[in-house]
C-alpha positions in Angstrom: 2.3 -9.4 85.6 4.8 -8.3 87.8 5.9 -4.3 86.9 9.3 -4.2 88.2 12.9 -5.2 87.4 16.0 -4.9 89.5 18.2 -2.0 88.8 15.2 0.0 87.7 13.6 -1.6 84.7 10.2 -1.3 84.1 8.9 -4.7 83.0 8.9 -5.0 79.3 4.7 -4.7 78.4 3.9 -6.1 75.2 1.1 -4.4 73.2 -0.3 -6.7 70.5 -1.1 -4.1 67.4 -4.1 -5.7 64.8 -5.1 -4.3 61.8 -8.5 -2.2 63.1 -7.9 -2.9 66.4 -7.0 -0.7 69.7 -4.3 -1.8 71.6 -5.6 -1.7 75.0 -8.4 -4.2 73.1 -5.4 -6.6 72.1 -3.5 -6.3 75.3 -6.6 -7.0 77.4 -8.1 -10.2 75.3 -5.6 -11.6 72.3 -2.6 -12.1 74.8 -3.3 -14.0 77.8 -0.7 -14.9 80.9 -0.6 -18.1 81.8 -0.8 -21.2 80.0 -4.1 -22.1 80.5 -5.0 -22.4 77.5 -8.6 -21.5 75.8 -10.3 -22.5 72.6 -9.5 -18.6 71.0 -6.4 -17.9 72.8 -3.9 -16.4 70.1 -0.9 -14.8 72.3 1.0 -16.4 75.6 3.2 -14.0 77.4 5.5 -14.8 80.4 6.6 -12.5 83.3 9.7 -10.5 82.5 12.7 -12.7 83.5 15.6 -10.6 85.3 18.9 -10.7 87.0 21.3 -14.0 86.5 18.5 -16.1 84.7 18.1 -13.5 82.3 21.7 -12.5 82.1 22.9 -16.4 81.2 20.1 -16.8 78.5 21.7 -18.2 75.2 21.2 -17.0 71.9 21.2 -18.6 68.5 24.4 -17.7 67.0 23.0 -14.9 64.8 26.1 -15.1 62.2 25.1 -19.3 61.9 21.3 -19.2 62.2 19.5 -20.0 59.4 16.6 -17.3 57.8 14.1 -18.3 55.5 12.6 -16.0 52.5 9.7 -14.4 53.8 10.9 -13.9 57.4 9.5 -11.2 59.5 10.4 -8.0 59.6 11.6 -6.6 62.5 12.0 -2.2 63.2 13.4 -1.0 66.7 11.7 2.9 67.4 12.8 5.1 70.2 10.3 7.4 71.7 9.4 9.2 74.8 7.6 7.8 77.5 5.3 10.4 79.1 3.6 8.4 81.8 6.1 7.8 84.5 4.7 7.7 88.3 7.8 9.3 90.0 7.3 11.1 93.1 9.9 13.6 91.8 9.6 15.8 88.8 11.4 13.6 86.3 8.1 12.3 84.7 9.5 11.2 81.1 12.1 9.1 79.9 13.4 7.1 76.6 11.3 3.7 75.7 11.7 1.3 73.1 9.2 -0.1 70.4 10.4 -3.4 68.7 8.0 -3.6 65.2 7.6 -6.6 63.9 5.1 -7.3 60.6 4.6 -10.0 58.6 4.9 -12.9 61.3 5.5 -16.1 60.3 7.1 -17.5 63.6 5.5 -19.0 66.3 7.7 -18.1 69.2 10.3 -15.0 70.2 12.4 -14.2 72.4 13.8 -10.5 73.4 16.9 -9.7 75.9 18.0 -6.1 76.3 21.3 -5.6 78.2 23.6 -2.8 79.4 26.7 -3.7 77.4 28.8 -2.5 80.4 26.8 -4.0 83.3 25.9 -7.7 82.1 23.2 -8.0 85.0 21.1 -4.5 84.2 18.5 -6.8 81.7 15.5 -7.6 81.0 14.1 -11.2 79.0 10.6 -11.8 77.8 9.1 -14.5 76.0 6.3 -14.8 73.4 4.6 -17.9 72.2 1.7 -17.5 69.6 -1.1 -19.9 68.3 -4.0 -19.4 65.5 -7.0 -21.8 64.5 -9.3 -21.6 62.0 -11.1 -19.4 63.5 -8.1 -16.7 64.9 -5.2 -16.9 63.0 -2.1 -15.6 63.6 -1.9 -11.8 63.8 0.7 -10.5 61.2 1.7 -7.1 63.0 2.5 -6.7 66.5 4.8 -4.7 68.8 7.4 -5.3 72.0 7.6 -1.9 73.9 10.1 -1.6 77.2 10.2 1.7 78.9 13.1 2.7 80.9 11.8 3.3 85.0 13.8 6.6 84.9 16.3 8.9 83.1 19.0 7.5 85.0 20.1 4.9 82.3 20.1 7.5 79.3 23.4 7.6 77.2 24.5 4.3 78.8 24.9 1.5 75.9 22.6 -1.1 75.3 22.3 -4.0 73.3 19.1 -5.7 71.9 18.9 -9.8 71.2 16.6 -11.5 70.1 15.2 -15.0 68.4 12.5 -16.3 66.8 11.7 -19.6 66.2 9.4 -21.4 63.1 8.8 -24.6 62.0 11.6 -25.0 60.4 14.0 -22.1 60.7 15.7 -20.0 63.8 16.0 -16.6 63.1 18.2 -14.2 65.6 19.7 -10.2 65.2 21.6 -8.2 67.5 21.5 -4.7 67.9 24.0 -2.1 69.7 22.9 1.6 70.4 23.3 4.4 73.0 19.8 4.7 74.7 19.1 8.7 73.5 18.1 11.2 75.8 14.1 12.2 75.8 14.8 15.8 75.7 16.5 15.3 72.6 13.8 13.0 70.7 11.0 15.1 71.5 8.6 16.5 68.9 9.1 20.0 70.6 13.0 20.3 70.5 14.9 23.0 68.3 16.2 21.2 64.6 19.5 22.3 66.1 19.2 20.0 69.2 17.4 16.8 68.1 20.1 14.0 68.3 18.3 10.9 65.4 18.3 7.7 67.1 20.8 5.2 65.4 21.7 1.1 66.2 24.0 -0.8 64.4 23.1 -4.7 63.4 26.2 -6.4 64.2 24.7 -9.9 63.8 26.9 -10.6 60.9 30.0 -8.9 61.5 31.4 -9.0 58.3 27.8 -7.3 57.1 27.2 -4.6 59.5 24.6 -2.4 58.7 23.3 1.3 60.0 19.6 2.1 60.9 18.4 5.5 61.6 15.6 6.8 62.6 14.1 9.5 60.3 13.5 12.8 62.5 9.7 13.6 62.4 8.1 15.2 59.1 7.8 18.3 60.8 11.4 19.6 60.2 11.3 18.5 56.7 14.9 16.5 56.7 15.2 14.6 53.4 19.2 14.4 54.0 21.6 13.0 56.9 25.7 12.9 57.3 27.6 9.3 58.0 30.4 9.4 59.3 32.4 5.7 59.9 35.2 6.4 62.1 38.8 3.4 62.9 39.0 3.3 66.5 42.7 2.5 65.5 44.0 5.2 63.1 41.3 8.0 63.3 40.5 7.6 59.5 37.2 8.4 58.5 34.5 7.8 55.7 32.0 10.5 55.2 29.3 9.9 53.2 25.3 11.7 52.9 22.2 9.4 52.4 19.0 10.6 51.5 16.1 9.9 53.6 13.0 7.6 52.6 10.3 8.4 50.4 7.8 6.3 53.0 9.7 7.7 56.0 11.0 4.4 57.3 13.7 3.5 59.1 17.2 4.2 56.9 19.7 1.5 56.6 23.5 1.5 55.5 25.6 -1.5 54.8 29.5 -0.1 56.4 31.8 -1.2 54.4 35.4 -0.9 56.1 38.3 -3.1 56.4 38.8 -5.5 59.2 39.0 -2.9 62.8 37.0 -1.5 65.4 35.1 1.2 64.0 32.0 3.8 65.5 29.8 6.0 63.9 28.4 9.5 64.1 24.9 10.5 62.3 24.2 14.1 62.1 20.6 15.8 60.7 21.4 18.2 57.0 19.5 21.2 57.6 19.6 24.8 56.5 19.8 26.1 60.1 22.8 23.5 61.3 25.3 24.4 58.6 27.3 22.0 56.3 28.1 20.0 59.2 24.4 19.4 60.3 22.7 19.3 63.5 23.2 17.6 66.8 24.9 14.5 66.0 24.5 10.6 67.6 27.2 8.4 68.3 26.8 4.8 68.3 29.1 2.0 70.4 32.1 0.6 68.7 31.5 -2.0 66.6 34.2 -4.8 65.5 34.0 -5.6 61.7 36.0 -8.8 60.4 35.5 -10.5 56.9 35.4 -14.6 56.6 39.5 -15.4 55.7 39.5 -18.2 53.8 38.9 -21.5 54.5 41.9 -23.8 55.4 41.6 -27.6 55.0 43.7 -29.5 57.4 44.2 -33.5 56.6 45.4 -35.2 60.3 47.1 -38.1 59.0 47.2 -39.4 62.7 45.2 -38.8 66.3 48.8 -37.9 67.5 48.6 -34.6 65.9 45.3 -33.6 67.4 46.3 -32.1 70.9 49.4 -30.5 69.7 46.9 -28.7 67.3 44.7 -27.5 69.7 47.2 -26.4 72.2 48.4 -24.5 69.6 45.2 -23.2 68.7 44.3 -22.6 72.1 47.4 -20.8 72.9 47.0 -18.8 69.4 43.4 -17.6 70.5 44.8 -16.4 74.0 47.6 -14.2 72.2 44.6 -12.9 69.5 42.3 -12.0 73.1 45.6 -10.4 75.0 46.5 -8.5 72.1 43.3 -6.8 71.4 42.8 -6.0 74.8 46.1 -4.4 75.3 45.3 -2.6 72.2 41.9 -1.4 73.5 43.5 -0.4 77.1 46.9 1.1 74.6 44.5 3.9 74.0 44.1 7.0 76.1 41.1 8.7 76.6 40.7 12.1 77.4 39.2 13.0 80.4 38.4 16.1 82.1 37.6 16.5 86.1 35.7 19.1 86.7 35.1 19.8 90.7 35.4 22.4 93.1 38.0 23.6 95.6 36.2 23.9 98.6 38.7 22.4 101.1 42.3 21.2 101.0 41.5 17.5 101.6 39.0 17.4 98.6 41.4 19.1 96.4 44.1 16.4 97.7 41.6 13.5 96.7 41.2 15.3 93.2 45.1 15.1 92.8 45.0 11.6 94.0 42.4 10.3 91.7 44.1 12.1 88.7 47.6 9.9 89.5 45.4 7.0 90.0 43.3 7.1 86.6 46.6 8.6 84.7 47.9 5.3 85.6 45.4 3.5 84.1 46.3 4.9 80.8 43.7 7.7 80.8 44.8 11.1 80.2 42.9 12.6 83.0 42.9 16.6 83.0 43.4 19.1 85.8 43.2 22.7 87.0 46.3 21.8 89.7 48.5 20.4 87.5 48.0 21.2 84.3 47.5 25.1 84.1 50.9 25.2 85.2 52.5 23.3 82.5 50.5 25.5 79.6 52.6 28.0 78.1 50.1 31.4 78.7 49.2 29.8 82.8 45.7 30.9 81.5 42.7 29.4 83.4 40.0 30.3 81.1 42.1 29.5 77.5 43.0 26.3 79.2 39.3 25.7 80.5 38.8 26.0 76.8 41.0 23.8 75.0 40.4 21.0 78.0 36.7 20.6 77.5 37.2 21.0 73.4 39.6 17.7 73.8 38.0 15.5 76.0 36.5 12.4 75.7 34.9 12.0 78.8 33.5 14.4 81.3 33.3 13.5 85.0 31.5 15.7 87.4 32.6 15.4 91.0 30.4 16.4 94.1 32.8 19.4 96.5 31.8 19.4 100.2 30.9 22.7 101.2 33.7 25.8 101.2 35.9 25.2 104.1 37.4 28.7 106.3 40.5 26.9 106.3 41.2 26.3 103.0 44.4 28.3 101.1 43.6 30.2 98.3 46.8 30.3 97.3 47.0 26.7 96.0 43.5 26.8 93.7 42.5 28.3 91.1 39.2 30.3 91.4 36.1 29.8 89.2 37.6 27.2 86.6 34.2 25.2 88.4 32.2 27.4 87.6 33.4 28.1 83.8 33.6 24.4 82.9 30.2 23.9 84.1 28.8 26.7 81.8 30.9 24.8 78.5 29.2 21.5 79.8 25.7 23.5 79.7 26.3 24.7 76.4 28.4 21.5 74.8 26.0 19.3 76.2 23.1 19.1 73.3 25.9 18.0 70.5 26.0 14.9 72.3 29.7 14.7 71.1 31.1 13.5 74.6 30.5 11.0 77.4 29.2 12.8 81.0 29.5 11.3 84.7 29.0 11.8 87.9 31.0 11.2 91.1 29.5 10.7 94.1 32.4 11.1 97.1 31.7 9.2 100.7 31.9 12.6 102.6 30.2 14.9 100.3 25.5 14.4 100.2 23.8 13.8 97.6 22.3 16.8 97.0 26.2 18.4 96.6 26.4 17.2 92.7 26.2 20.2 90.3 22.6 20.8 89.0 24.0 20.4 85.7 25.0 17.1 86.1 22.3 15.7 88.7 20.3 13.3 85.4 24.3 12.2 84.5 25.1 8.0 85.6 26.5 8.3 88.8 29.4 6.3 89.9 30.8 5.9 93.6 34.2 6.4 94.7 35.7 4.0 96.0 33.1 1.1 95.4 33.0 1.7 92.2 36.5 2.6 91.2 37.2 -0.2 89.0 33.6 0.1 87.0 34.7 3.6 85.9 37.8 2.9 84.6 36.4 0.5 82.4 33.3 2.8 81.6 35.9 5.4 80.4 38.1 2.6 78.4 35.0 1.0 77.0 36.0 -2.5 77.8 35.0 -4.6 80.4 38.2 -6.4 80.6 41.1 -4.5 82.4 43.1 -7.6 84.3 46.4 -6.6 83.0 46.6 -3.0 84.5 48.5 -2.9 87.8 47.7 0.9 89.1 47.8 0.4 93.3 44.4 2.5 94.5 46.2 2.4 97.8 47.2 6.7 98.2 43.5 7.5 96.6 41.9 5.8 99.7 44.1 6.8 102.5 43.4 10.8 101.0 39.2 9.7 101.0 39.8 8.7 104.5 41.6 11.3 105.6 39.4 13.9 103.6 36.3 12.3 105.1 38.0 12.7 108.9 38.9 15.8 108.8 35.9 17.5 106.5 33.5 15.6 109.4 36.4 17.7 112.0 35.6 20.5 110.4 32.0 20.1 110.6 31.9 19.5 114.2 34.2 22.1 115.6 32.2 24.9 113.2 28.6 24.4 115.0 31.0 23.9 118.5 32.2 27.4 117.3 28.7 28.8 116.1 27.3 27.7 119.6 29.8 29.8 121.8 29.2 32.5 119.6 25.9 32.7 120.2 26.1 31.9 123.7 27.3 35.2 125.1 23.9 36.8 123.8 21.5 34.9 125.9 20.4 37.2 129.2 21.4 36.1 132.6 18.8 34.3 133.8 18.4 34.4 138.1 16.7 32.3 139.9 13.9 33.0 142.1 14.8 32.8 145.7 12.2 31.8 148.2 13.2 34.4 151.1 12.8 37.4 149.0 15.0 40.5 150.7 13.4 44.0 148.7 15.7 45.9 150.7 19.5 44.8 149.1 19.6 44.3 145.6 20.9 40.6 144.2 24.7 41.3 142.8 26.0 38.7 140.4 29.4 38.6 140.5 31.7 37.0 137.2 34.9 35.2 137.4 36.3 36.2 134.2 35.7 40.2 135.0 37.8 42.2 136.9 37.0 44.3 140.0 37.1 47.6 138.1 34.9 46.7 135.7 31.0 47.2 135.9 29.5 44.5 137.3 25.4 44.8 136.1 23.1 44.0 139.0 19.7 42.6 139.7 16.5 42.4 141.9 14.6 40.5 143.7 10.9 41.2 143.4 8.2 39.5 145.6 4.9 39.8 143.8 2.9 39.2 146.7 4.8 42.2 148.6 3.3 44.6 145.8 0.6 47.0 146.9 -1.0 47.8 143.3 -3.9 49.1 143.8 -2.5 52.2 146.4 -4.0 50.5 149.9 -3.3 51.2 153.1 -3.0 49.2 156.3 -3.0 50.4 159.9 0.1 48.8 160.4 2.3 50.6 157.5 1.6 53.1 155.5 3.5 54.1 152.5 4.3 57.5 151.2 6.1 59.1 148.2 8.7 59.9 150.7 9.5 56.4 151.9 12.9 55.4 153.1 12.7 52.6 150.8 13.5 53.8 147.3 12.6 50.1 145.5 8.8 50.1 146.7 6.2 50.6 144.1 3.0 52.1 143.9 0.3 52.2 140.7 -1.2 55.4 142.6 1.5 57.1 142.9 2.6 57.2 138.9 1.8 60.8 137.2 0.0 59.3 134.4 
């Protein structure tokens, strides 16, 4: 079975839990792989299907699809994974158990999918038998693990079918994958964020599931609240937790709208308010109208009808986009001014996405329109009122750059609200990775964050931050934002070049003057070295020329010279002679 899917899935392993018996025992001998089939085999699973296969499965239409009393019940779990092989130190990440008990189908069929990127997904298929002799099991469990902690807080959605002998059964779920350092047994009461997905198969009967935190922090109580994407309203209400500790489910009741929800742990240490609270993905909740009978008296009247249907369902789509894309998000750059072209990018891509109808938030020109001019109490009330967070990778401080047109430290501030904000899970965080800036320039606190790069993926982000993946009608040219990355990138690589040029003749006026060794040697005149750039006034250091073989060491004499501490010669040297 092949371990790997594109865009770093880990292939979706499917554990097969029987009453009495180990898992590893079910995986290994009640599930087999290929269809080959043998007189006791109970359980067929097929590779993980991925990429555009995957992506264009269909689903039953879970609003149309019919159930039948007595269908299975199915329990999505979020856990951490602890056995990661990663070269790197990120050895954990968020997985997924879907529970199913009391089977009576004899096929399924699960999907999960980003909700923003359509081809991050991952399909498997399950087809069991039973005989006389190994029936059916009635509990059994699909587990998919996430390769990395890359794809935490991204939204997901789960599908999936089953089929009987005479019914088709299909659910789909929406939820923000959690982050493991928040679903851990270990973490504080204040910091664990309750895993929540909304069944949206039935849209005018959308229901709530949470997960109950572990019995160790003794939680009997949790906070709803169902918040109008549209006018801000919001319904607040407190459901107790489950006598057996299951999963906890809430019908939301609401008028017709787009709605999300925040769950939030009651505890004595988290105040009235409760803990760290979860937010789920926005949810569309429409009641049946009534139904409308329509007598065509002749075939004449049928296209006119569906033009006009047809045109009527284009208005309905362009309308509730526009709506969606009518809203401004809040969103807060946080970077830092470490040269004049990067700060130039920053201004262009604050235009650029403040064209896009997103109210994007700057030190440069922003403090200036406050009414104090206050860094720090605008530092403040920026993070407090953003939606979305993005984290940009700075090249390193430029010489060059003028101090007068930054504001210092805001970075560094904003960074220590994101390290403290961060565990209420109360905001959406990104990363930006810049062409001319390394990987390794991205703030430590925001190095786990999904990464987006400028300009490639430009377009992705600005429907990340809307939350739509639909943005056709928005006109904002991206034309001044890439002339500033290519000029940034020019000249930052500029810089580069001409400060190790500059750091290299630096250094080279303290290497020794190296002279090479002549082959007449001349002990008598000393070897001057004369420099162009020095004047004749100035002292000119000198050198000599020493012939090894012309050294008498060891104080010898020869008949035919014979030297003496009173020689005529001043540079001749003699071992015997030394007063040691």
């Amino acid at each position: 079975m092949r371990a790997t899917i594109r865009n770093g899935f880990l292939a979706a392993v499917i554990l097969c839990s029987l009453t009495e018996v180990s898992a590893s025992h079910c995986y290994s001998e009640y599930c087999q792989k290929s269809a080959n089939l043998t007189q006791d085999v109970r359980c067929i699973l097929t590779s993980v299907e991925r990429g555009e296969g995957c992506e264009k499965l269909k689903f039953e239409d879970t609003e149309k699809s019919s159930k039948r009393d007595g269908t299975a019940i199915f329990t999505l779990h979020a856990y951490v994974n602890k056995n990661l092989k990663k070269k790197d130190d990120s050895q954990q990440a968020t997985a997924f158990n879907l529970s199913v008990s009391d089977i009576n189908f004899h096929r399924l069929t699960t999907r999960y999918q980003n909700i923003m990127e359509n081809k991050e997904n991952a399909c498997r298929h399950i087809q069991l038998y039973g005989n006389d002799n190994h029936p059916v099991p009635k509990h059994l469990y699909v587990s998919c693990p996430f390769s990395d902690a890359a794809y935490e807080g991204s939204p997901y959605r789960l599908e999936y079918t089953a089929i009987g002998e005479d019914f088709v059964y299909s659910r789909k779920y929406v939820f923000y994958v959690p982050n493991h350092e928040f679903i851990e047994n270990s973490v504080q009461i204040e910091k664990f964020t309750p895993f929540i997905y909304i069944d949206i198969s039935d849209r005018s009967n959308a229901a709530l599931y949470i997960q109950p935190l572990p019995l160790t922090y003794n939680v009997t109580e949790y906070k709803v609240w169902l918040i109008s994407n549209d006018t801000k309203s919001t319904l607040t209400t407190i459901v107790p937790a489950n006598e057996d500790h299951g999963h906890i489910r809430l019908n939301l009741l609401a008028p017709d709208g787009v709605y999300y929800v925040k769950v939030a742990a009651l505890h004595p240490k988290c105040g009235e308010h409760g803990c760290a609270n979860s937010t789920s993905p926005y949810v569309h909740i429409k009641h049946a109208s009534h139904q409308l009978l329509i007598m065509i008296i002749s075939l004449v009247w049928i296209p006119p009808v569906l033009l006009y249907a047809l045109y009527h369902a284009f208005k309905l789509y362009r309308k509730k986009v526009l709506k969606r894309v009518a809203m401004k998000p809040n969103c807060l750059l946080v970077y830092s001014p470490t040269h004049p072209s990067h700060v130039k990018v920053m201004a262009e891509l604050t235009k650029y996405l403040r064209y896009c109808n997103i109210n994007a938030m700057i030190d440069i020109f922003d403090i200036a329109e406050t009414a104090s001019k206050d860094p720090g109490l605008w530092c403040n009330t920026a993070f407090q009122i953003a939606d979305v967070v993005l984290v940009i990778t700075s090249p390193p401080t430029s010489a060059k750059f003028d101090a007068t047109i930054i504001y210092r430290n805001v970075d560094n501030h904003l960074l220590r609200l994101l390290k403290e904000n961060y565990p209420r899970r109360n905001k959406r965080y990104y990363a930006i990775h810049l062409p001319y800036c390394k990987s390794d320039h991205i703030p430590e606190e925001a190095r786990l964050f999904k990464k987006f790069r400028i300009p490639e993926n430009l377009t992705r982000l600005v429907e990340t931050i809307h939350g739509i993946a639909c943005l056709r009608f928005l006109t904002a040219s991206d034309r001044e934002l890439l002339e500033s990355i290519r000029f940034a990138t020019a000249k930052i690589s500029e810089d580069e070049a001409s400060s190790v040029i500059k750091n290299i003749e630096e250094t080279d006026d303290l290497l020794p003057i190296v002279v090479q060794e002549t082959a007449n040697c001349n002990i008598e005149q000393p070897l001057e070295i004369s420099r162009p750039d020095a004047s004749d006034s100035d002292v000119i250091p000198q050198s000599f020329t020493t012939c090894i073989d012309e050294l008498n060491l060891l104080g010898e004499t020869e008949d035919e010279k014979s030297f003496g501490i009173n020689s005529t010669n001043d540079y001749e040297f003699h071992v015997d002679k030394l007063n040691l």
